[in-house]
C-alpha positions in Angstrom: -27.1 15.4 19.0 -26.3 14.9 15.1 -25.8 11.4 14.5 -23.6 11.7 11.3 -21.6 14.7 10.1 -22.5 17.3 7.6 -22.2 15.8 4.0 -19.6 18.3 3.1 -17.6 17.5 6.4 -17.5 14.2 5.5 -16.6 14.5 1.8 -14.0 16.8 2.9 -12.5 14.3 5.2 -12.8 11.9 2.8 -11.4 13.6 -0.1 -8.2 14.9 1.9 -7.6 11.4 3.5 -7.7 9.5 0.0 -5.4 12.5 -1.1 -3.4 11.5 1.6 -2.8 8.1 0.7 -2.5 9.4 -3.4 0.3 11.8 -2.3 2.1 9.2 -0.4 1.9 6.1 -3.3 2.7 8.6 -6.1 6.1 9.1 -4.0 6.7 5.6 -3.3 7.0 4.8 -6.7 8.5 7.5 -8.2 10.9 7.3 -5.5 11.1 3.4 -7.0 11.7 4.6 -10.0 13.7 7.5 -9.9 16.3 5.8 -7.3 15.9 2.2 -8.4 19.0 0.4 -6.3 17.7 1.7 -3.0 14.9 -0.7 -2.6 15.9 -2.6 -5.3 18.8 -4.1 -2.6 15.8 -4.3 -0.3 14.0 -6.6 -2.3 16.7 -8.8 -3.2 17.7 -9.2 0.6 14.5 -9.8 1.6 14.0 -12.4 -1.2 17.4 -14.0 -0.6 16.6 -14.4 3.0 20.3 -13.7 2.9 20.0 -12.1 6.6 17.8 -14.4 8.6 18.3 -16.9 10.6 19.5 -19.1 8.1 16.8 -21.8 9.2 17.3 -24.9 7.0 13.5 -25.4 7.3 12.6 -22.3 5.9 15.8 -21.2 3.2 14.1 -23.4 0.3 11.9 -20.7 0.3 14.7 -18.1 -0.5 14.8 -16.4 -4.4 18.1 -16.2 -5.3 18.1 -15.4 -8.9 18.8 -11.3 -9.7 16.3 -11.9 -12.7 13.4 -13.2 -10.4 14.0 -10.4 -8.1 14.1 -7.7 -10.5 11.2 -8.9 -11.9 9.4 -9.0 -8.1 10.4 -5.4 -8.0 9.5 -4.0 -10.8 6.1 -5.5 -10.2 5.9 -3.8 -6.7 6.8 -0.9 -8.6 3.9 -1.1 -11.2 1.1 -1.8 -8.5 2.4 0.9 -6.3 1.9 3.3 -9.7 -1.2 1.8 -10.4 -2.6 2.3 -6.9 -1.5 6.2 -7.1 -3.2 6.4 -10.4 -6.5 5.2 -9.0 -6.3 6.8 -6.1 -5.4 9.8 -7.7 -8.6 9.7 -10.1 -10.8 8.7 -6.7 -9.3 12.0 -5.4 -10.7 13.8 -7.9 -13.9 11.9 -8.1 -14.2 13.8 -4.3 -13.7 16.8 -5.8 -16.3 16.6 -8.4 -18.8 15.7 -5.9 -19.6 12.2 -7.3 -20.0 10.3 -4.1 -20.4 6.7 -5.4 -17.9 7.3 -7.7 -15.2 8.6 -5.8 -15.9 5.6 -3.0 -15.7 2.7 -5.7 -12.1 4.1 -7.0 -11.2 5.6 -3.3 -12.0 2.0 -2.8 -10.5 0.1 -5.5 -7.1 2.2 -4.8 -7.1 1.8 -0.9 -7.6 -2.3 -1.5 -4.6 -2.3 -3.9 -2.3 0.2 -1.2 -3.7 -2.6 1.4 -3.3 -6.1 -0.7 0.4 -4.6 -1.6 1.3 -4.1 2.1 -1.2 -6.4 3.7 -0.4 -9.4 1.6 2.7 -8.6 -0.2 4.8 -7.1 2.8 3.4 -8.7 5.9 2.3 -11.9 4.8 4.3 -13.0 2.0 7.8 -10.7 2.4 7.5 -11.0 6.7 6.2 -14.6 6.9 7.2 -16.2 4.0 10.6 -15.2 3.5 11.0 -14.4 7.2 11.7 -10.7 6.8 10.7 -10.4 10.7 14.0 -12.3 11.3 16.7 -9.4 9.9 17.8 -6.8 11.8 19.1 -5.2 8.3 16.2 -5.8 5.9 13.4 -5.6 8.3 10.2 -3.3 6.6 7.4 -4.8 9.0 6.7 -1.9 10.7 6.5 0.6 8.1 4.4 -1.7 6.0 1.8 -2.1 8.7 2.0 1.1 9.3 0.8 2.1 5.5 -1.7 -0.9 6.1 -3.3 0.6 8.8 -3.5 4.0 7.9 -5.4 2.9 4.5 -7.8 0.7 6.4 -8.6 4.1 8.3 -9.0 5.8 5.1 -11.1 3.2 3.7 -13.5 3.0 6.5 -14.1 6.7 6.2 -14.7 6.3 2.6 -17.8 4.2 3.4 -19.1 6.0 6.7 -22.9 7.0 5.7 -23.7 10.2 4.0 -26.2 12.4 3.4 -26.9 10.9 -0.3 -26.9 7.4 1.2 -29.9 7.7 3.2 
């Protein structure tokens, strides 16, 4: 019979989702930080192309240079922050009631989670440098998995409410 949920339901949903997605950025990147070689290796494999196929077509695309990849990293790193940071604040917006508000950042947050693992992981680190090709270095899964879960998220941030009607 009721075509929508209750406003509150839906905020609540909302709120706990983005939350969601917060929590889990905010320990990406300070798992970046705070244990730097882990995925810095990660990177610089995936980069180097140093465990695929070895495909003379496609190894001009490799990065080989330490400096280039650190500096790839550390920019991963900074977006991943950023996106916690946003989210986090879109988070709070939910909690402070402010629906537009809280869906522009939820928004704005959810984009950057999804541009980072839509387009930086999938596209440019599984394509590009053929990360689908190692057995060792091979994040595709996980990064469509984060995709995937944020497109949820951001499709519930912008189902109707109440105050939209």
């Amino acid at each position: 019979m009721a075509s929508t949920p209750p406003r509150n339901a839906l905020r609540l949903t909302a709120t706990l989702l983005t939350a969601s997605v917060a929590l889990y950025m905010a320990l990406v990147a300070f798992g970046n930080i705070t244990d730097f070689g882990t995925n810095q290796q990660f990177v610089q494999h995936v980069l180097a192309m140093d465990t695929t196929f070895k495909d003379d077509d496609l190894m001009w695309r490799a990065i080989t240079s330490k400096g280039l990849q650190d500096t790839a990293y550390v920019a991963i790193i900074v977006w991943e922050t950023l996106a916690a940071l946003v989210l986090i604040y879109g988070t709070w917006l939910w909690f402070r009631q402010g629906d537009r508000a809280a869906r522009r950042w939820s928004t704005y947050g959810l984009l950057m989670v999804m541009l980072l693992f839509g387009a930086g992981f999938i596209a440019i680190g599984g394509e590009w440098f053929a990360m689908w090709q190692s057995g060792d270095w091979n994040g595709l899964d996980a990064a469509t998995r984060v995709f995937v879960f944020s497109g949820i998220v951001l499709i519930v941030n912008h189902l109707p409410t109440a105050s939209d009607t």
